[in-house]
C-alpha positions in Angstrom: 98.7 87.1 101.4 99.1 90.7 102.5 102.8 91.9 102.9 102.3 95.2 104.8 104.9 98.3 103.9 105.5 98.7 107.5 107.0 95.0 108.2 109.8 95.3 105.9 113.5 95.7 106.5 114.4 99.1 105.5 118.2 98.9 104.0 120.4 102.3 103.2 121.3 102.0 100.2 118.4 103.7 98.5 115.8 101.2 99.0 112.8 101.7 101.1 112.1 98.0 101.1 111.7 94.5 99.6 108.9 92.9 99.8 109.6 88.8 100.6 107.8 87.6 97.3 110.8 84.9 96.4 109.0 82.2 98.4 105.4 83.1 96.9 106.3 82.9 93.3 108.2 81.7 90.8 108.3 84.9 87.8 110.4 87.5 89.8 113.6 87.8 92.0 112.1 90.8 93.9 109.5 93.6 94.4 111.2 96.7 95.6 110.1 100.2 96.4 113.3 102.6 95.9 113.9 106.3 96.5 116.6 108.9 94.4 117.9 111.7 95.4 120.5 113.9 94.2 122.7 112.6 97.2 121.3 108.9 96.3 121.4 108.0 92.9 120.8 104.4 91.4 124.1 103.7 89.9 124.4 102.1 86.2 124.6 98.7 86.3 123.7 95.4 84.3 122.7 91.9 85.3 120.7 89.0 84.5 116.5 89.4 84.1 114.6 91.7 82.8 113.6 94.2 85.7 110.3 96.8 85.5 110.2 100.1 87.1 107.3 102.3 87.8 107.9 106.0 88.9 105.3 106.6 91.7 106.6 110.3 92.6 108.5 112.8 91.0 111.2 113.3 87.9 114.0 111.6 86.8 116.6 110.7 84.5 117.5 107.0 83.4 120.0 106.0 81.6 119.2 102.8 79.4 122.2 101.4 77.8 123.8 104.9 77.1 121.0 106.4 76.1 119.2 109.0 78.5 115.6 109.4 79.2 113.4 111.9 81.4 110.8 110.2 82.9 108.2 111.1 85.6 105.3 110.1 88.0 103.3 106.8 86.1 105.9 105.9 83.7 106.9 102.8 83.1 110.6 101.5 82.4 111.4 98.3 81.0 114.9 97.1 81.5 116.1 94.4 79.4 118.8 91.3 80.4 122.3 92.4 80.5 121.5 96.2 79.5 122.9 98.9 81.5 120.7 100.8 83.8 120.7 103.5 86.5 119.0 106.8 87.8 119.3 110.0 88.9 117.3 113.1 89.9 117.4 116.5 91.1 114.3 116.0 93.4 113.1 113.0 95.3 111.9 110.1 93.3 109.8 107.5 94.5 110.1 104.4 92.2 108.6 100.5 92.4 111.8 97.9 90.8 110.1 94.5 89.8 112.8 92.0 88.8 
């Protein structure tokens, strides 16, 4: 299955897209690619599952239960169950959140 970048629903709240993987498999709540900006940062906030992130493009900051972290293009963040967790940026950041 192919799931092309250009079908998806784009939303305003940061997100570029998800991709519909809930009815293809059974690991993940979603596959989503995300943009920051100073004017649209990814608020702190906790939940249940672990959720991945992969910076695509650019520099950031994340904060990770308090703690803050600069990250850039190829890192990976691992965000654990019920651990707080946002984003922000001076620039543009172009980011893939697996959950």
């Amino acid at each position: 299955m192919v799931i092309r970048f250009e079908e998806l629903q784009f939303k305003d709240e940061g997100t570029v897209g998800h991709y519909p993987i809930q009815e293809h498999q059974r690991s993940f709540k979603h596959f989503a690619y995300r943009i920051v900006t100073p004017e649209r940062p990814f608020g702190p906030h906790a939940h249940k599952g672990d959720e991945i992130w992969f910076i695509l493009k650019g520099k950031a900051k994340v904060d990770l239960g308090g703690k803050m972290f600069e990250v850039e293009e190829n890192d990976l963040i691992i965000c654990p169950e019920g651990v707080s967790h946002g984003m922000t940026s001076d620039g543009e950041v172009h980011w893939l959140c697996i959950g």
